[in-house]
N, C-alpha and C positions, 0 to 999 in steps of 0.2 A: 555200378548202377545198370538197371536194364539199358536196354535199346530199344524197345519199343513196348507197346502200349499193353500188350499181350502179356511178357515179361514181367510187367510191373505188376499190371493184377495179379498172376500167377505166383508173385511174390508176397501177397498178400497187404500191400501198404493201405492205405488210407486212402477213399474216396479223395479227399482234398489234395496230397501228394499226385493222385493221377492225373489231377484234374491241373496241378501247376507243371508236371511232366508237358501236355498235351499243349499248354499254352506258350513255353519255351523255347524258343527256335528262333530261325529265321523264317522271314512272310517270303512266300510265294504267290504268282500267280495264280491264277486257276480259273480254268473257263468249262462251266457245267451246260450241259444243252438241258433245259425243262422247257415246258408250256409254260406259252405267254400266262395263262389264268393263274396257274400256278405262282409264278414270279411276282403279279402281279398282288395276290393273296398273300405273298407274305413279303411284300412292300409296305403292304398297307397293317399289319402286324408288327412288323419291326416301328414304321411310326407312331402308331399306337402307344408303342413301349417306349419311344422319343430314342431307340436308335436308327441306325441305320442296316439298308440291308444287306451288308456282308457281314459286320456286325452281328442282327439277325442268325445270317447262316451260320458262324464260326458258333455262334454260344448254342444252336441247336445239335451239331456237329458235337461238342464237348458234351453237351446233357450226355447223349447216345452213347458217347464211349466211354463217361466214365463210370457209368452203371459197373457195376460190381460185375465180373462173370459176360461184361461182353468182347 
């Protein structure tokens, strides 16, 4: 199996296979510096959508990479 995200598309598998590659793992930390407006815009998005907002980030993070060819 690949190793990473790159690999797998290059492999050609299925949007949905890359997409449960990417969610697999173990959680980490991670501390991103943006602007407060920023943050605060997509707090207010994520509740919207009645999650939360890491949440939020992780499912916009997956959108991004599992696009075919990125």
């Amino acid at each position: 199996m690949p190793k990473t995200s790159k690999q797998l598309i290059e492999s050609g598998v299925s949007e949905t296979e890359i997409r449960s590659f990417l969610v697999d793992g173990d959680q980490v930390s991670v501390t991103p510096r943006i602007h407060d407006t920023l943050r605060d815009a997509a707090k207010e998005e994520a509740a919207l959508r009645g999650m939360s907002f890491s949440a939020f980030v992780r499912t916009c993070i997956i959108e991004e990479l599992a696009k075919k060819g990125a």
